[in-house]
PyMOL Python script that loads the backbone (N, CA, C, O; Angstrom):
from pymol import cmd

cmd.read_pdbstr("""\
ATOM      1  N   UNK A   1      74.843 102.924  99.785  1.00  0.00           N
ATOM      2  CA  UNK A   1      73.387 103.075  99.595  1.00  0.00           C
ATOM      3  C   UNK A   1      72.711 101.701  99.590  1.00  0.00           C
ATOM      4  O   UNK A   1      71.595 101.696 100.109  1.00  0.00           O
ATOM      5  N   UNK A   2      73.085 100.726  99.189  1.00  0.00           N
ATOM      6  CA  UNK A   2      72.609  99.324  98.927  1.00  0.00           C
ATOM      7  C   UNK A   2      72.829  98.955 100.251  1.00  0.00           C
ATOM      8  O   UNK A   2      71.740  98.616 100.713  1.00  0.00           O
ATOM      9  N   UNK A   3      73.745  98.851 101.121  1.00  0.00           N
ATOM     10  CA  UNK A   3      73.981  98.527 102.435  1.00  0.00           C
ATOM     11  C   UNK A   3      73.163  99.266 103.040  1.00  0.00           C
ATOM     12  O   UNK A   3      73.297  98.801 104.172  1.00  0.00           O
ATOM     13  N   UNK A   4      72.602  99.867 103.115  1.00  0.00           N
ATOM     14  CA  UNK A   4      71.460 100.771 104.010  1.00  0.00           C
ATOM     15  C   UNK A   4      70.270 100.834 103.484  1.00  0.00           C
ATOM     16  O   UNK A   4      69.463 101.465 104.166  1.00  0.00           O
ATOM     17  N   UNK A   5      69.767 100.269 102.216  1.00  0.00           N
ATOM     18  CA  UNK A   5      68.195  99.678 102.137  1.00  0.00           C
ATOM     19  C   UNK A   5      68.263  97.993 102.416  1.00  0.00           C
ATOM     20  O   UNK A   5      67.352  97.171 102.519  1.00  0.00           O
ATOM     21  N   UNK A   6      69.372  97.882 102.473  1.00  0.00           N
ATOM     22  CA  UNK A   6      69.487  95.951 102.874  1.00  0.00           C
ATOM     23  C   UNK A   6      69.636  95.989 104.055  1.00  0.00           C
ATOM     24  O   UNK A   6      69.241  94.971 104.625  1.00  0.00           O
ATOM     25  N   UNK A   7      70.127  96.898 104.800  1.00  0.00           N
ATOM     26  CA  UNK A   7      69.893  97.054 106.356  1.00  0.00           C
ATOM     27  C   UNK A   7      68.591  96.990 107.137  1.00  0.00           C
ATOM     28  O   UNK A   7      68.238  96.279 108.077  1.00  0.00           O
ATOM     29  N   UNK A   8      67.896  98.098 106.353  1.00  0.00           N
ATOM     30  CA  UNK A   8      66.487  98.687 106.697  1.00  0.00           C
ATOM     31  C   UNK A   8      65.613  97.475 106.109  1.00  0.00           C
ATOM     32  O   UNK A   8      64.812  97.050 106.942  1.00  0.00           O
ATOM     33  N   UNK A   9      65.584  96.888 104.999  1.00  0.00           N
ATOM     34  CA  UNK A   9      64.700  95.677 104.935  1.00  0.00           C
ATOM     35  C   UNK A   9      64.748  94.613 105.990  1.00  0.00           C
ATOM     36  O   UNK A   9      63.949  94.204 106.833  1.00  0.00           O
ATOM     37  N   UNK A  10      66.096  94.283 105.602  1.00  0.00           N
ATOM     38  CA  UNK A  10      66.654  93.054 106.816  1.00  0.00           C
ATOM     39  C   UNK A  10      65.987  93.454 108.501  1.00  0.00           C
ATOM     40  O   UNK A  10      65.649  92.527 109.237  1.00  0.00           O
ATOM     41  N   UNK A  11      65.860  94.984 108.976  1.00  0.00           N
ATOM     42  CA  UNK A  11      65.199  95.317 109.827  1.00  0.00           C
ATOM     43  C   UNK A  11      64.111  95.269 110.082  1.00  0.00           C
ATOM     44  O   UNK A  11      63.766  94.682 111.107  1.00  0.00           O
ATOM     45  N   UNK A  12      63.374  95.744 109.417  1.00  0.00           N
ATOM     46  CA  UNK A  12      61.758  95.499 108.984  1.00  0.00           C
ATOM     47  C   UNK A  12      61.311  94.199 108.740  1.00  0.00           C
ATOM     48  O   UNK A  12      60.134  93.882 108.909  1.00  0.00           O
ATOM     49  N   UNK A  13      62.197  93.402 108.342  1.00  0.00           N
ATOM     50  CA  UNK A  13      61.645  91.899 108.355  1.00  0.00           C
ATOM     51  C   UNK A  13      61.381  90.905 110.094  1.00  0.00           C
ATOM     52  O   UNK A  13      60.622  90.125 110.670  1.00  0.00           O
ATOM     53  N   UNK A  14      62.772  91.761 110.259  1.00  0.00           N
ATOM     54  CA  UNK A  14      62.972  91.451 111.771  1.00  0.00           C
ATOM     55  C   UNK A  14      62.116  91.736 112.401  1.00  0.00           C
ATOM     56  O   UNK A  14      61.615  90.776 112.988  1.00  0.00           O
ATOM     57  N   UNK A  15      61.567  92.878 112.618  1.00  0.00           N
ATOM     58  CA  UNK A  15      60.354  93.800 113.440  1.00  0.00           C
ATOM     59  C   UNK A  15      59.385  93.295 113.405  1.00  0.00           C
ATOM     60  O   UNK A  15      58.773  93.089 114.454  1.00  0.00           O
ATOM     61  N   UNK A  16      58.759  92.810 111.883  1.00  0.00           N
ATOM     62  CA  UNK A  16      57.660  91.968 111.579  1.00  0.00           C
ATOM     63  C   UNK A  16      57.901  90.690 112.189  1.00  0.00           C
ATOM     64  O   UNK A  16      56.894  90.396 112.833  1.00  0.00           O
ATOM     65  N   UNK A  17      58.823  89.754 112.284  1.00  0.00           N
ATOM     66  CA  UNK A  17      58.768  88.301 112.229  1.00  0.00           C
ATOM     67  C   UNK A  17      58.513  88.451 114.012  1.00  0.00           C
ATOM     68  O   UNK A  17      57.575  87.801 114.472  1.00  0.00           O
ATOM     69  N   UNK A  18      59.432  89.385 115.061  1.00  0.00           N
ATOM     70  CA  UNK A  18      59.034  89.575 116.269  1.00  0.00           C
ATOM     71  C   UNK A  18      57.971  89.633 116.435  1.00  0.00           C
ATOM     72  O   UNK A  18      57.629  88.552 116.916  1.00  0.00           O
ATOM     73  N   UNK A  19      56.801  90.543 116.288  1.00  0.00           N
ATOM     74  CA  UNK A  19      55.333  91.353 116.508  1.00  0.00           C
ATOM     75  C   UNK A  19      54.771  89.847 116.171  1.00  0.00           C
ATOM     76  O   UNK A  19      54.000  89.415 117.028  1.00  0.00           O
ATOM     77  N   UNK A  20      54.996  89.112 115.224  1.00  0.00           N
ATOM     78  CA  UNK A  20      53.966  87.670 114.943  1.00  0.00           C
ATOM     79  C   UNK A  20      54.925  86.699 116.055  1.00  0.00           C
ATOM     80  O   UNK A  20      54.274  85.763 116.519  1.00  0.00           O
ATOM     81  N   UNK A  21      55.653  86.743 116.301  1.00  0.00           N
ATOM     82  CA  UNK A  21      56.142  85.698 117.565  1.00  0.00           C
ATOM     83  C   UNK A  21      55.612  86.147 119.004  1.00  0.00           C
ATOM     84  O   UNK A  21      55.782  85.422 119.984  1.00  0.00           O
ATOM     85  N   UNK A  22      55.045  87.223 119.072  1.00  0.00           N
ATOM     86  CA  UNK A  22      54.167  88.441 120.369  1.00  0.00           C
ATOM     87  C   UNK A  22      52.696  87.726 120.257  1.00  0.00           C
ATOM     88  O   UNK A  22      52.149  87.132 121.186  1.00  0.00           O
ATOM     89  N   UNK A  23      52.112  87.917 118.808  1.00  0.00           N
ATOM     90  CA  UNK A  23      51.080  88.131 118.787  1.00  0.00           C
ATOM     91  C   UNK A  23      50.608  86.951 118.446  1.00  0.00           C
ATOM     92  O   UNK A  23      49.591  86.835 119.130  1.00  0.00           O
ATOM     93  N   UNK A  24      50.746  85.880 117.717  1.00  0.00           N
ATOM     94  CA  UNK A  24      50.603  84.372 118.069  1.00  0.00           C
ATOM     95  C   UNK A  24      50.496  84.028 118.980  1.00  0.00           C
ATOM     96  O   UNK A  24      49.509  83.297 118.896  1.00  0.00           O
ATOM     97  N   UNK A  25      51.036  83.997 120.525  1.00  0.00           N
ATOM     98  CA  UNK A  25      50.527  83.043 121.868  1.00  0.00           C
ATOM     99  C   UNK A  25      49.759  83.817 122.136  1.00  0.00           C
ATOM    100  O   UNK A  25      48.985  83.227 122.890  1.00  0.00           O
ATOM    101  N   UNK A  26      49.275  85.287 121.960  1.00  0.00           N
ATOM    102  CA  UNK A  26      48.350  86.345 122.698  1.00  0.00           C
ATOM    103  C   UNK A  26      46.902  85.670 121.899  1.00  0.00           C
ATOM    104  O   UNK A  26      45.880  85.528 122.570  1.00  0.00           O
ATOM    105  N   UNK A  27      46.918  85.419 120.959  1.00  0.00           N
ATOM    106  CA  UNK A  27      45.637  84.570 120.235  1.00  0.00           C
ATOM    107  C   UNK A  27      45.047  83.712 120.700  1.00  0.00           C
ATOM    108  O   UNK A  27      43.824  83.746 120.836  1.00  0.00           O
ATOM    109  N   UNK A  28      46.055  82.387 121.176  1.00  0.00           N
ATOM    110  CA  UNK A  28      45.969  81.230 121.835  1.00  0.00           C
ATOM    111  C   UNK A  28      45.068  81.773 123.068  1.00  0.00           C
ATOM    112  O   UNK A  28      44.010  81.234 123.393  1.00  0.00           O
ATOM    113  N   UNK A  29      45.552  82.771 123.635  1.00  0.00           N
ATOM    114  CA  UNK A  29      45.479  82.698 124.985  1.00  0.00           C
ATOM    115  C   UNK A  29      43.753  83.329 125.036  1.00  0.00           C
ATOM    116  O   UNK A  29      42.817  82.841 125.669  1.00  0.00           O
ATOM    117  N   UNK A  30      43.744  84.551 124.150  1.00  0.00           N
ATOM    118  CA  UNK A  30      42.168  85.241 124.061  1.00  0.00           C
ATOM    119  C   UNK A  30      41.267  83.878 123.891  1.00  0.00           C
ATOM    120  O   UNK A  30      40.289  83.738 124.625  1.00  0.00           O
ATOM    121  N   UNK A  31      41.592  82.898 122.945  1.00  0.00           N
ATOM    122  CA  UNK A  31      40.580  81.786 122.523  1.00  0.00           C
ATOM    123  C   UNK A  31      40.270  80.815 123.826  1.00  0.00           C
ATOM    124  O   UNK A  31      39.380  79.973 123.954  1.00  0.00           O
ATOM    125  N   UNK A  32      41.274  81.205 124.721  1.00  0.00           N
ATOM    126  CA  UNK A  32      41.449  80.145 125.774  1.00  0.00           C
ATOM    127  C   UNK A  32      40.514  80.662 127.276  1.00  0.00           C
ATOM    128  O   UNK A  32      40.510  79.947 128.278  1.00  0.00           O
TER     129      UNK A  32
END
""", "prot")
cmd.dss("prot")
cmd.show_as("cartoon", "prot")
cmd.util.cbc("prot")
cmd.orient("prot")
């Protein structure tokens, strides 16, 4: 059970930290 909400966080952190490595140069680029 602990291995599978430390999975699913560790996932969700992942998911998040991707979508802001996406959506950071897409900013740059609208301002540009």
């Amino acid at each position: 059970l602990v291995l599978a909400v430390f999975s699913a966080v560790l996932g969700s952190l992942q998911f998040g930290y991707n979508i802001g490595v996406i959506n950071a140069p897409q900013k740059v680029i609208e301002q540009s």
